[in-house]
Backbone bond lengths (Angstrom), bond angles and torsions (degrees), N, CA, C in turn:
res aa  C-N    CA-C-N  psi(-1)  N-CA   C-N-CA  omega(-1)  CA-C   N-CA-C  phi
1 X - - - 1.441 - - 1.514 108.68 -
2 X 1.381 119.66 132.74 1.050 110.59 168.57 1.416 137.03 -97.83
3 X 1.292 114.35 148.53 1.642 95.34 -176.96 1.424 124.25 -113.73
4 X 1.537 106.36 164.34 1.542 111.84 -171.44 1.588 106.28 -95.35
5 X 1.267 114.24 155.96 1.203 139.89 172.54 1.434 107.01 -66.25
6 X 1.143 151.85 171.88 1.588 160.38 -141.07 1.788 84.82 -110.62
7 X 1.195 122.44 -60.20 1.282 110.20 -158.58 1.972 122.91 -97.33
8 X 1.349 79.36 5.85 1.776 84.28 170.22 0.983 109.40 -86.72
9 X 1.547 112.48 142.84 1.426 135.89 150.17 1.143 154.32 -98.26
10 X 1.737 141.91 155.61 1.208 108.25 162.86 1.835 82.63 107.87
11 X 1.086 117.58 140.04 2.014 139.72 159.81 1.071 103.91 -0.48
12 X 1.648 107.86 119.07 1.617 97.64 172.95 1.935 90.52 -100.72
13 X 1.195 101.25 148.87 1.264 123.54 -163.06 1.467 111.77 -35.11
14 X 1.826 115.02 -69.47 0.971 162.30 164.34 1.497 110.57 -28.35
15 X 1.472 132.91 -32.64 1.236 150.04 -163.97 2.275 107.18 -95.61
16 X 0.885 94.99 144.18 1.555 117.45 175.09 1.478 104.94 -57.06
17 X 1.160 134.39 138.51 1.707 140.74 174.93 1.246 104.26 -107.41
18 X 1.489 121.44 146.41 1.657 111.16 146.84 1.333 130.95 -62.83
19 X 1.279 97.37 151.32 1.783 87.24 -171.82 1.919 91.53 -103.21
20 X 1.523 83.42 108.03 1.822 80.85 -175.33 1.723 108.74 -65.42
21 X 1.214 105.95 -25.58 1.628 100.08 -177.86 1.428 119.90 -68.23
22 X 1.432 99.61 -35.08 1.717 101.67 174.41 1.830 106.47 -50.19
23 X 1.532 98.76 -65.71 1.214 126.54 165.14 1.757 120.59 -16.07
24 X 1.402 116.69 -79.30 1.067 116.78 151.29 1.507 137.53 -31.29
25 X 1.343 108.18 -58.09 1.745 108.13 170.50 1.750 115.40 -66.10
26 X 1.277 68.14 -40.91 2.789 64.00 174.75 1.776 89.80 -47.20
27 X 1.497 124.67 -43.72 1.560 116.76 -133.43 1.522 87.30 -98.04
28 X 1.102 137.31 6.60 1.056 129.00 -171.51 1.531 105.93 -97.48
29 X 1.159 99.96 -51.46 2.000 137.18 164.57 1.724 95.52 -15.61
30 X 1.713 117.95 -63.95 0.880 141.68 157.66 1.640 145.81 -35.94
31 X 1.475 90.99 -32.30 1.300 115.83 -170.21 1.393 125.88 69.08
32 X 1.146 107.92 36.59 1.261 134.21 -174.56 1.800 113.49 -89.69
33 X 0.980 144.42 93.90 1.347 126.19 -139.12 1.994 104.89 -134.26
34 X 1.530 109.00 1.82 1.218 134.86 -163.38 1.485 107.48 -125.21
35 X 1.427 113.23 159.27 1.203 117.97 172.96 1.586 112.10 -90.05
36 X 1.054 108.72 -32.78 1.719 109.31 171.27 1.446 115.65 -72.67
37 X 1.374 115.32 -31.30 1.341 123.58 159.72 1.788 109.09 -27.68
38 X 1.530 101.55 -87.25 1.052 124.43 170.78 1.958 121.89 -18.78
39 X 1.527 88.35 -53.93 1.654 99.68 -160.95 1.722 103.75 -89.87
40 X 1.632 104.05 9.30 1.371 121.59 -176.95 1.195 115.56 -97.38
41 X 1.557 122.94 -52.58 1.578 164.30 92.52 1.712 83.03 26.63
42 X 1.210 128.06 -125.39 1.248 132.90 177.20 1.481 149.93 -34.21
43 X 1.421 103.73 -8.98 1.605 128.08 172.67 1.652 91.09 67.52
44 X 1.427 146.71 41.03 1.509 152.54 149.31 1.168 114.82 -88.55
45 X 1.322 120.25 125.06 1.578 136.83 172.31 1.557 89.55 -33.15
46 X 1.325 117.45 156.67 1.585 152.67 137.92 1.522 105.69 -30.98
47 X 1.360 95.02 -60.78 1.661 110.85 -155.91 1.440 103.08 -69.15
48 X 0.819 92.36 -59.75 2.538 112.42 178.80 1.264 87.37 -59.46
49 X 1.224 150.95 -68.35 1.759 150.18 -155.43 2.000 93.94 -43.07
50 X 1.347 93.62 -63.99 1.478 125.65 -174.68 1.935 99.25 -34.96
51 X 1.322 99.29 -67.77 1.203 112.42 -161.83 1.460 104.19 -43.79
52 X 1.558 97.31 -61.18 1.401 115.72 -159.36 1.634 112.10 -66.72
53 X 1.173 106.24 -22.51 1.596 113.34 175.15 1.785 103.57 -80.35
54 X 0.949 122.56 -17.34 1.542 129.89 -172.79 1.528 105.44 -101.18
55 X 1.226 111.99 -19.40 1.673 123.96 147.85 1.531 91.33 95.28
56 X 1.102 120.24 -2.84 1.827 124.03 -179.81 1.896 112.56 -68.85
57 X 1.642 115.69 1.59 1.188 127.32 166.30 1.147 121.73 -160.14
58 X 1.524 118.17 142.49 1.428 131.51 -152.24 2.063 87.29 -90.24
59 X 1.456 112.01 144.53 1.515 111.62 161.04 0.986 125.27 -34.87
60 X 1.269 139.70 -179.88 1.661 131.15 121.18 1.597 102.78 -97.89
61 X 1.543 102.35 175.51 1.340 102.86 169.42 1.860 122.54 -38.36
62 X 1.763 83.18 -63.45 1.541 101.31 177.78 1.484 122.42 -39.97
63 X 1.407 103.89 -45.93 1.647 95.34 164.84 1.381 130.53 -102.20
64 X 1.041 126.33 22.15 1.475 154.03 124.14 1.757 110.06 -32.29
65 X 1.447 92.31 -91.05 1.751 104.85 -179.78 1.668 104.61 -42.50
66 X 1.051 110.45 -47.14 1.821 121.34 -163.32 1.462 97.00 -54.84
67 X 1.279 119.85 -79.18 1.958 132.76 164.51 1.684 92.16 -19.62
68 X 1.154 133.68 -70.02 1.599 139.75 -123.22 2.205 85.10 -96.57
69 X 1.048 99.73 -39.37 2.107 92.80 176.30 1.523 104.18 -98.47
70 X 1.274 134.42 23.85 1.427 137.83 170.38 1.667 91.09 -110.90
71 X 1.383 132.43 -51.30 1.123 125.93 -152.30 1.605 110.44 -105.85
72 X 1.454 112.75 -20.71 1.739 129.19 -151.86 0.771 108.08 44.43
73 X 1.587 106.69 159.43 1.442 123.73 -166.17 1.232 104.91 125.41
74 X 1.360 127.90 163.47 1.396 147.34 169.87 2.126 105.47 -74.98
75 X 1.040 103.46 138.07 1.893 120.91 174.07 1.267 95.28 -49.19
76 X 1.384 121.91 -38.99 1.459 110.49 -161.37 1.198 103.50 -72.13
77 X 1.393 132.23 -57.57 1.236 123.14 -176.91 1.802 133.99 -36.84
78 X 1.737 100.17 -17.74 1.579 105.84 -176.11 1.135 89.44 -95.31
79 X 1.135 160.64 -10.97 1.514 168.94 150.18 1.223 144.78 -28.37
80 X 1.315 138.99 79.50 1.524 127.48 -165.61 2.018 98.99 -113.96
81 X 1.277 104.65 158.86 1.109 113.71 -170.53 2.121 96.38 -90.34
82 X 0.915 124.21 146.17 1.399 133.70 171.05 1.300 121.46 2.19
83 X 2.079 94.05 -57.90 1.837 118.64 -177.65 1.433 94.06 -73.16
84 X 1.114 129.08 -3.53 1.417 116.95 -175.63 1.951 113.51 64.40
85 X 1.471 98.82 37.72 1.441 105.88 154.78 1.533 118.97 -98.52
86 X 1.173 123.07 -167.08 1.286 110.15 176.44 1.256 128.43 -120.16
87 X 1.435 113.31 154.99 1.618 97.50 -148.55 1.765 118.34 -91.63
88 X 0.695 137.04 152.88 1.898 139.49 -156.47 1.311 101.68 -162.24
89 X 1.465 97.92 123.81 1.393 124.47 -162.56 1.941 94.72 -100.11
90 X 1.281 95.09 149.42 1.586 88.73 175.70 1.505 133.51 -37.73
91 X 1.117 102.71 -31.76 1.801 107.42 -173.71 1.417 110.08 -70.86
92 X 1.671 97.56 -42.34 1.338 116.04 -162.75 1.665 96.64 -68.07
93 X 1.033 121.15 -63.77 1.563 120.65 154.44 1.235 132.91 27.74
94 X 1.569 97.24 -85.26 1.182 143.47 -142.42 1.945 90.64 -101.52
95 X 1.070 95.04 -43.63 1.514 90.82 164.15 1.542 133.71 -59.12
96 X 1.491 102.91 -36.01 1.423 127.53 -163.50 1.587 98.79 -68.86
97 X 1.696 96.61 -56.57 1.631 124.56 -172.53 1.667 93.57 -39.61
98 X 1.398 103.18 -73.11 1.401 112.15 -176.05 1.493 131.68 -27.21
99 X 1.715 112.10 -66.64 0.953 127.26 -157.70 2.193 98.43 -79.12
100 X 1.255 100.17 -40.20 2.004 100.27 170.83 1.710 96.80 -74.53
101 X 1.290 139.54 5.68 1.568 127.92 144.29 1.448 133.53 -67.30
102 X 2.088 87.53 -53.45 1.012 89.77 -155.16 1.911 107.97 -105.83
């Protein structure tokens, strides 16, 4: 892992992104069509919603879960890995593996 210096900002590399697109389509589902919508929807600052959609900060759990019981759905789905692929949890995997086998 690498680490940051005291005064950098902004995504540490290494860390999970939102996947604003996932993000977006749950909120639409909703009729949710705004970013304040959203950060209204979820009890998340304006400002942090902002960030995290601009990809300049990684979630925390907490606002992870918050997005994921405002919208339903599984965490993983708001989730992209760093490269901006998407993220798949072992089960989910193992499912995927399966079903393009079998």
């Amino acid at each position: 892992m690498r680490s940051r210096s005291p005064g950098q900002r902004g995504a540490r590399p290494d860390r999970y992104r939102l996947n604003g697109e996932a993000l977006w389509a749950k909120a639409r589902t909703f009729g949710d069509t705004e970013q304040t919508e959203i950060a209204r929807r979820s009890g998340i600052d304006p400002g942090a919603l902002s960030r995290l959609l601009a990809g300049t900060r990684s979630p925390s759990l907490e606002t992870i879960v918050a997005l994921a019981a405002a919208y339903g759905g599984p965490i993983e789905d708001l989730l992209t890995r760093p490269d901006g692929t998407p993220l798949q949890i072992p089960a989910q995997a193992a499912r995927t593996t399966t079903a393009a086998v079998g």
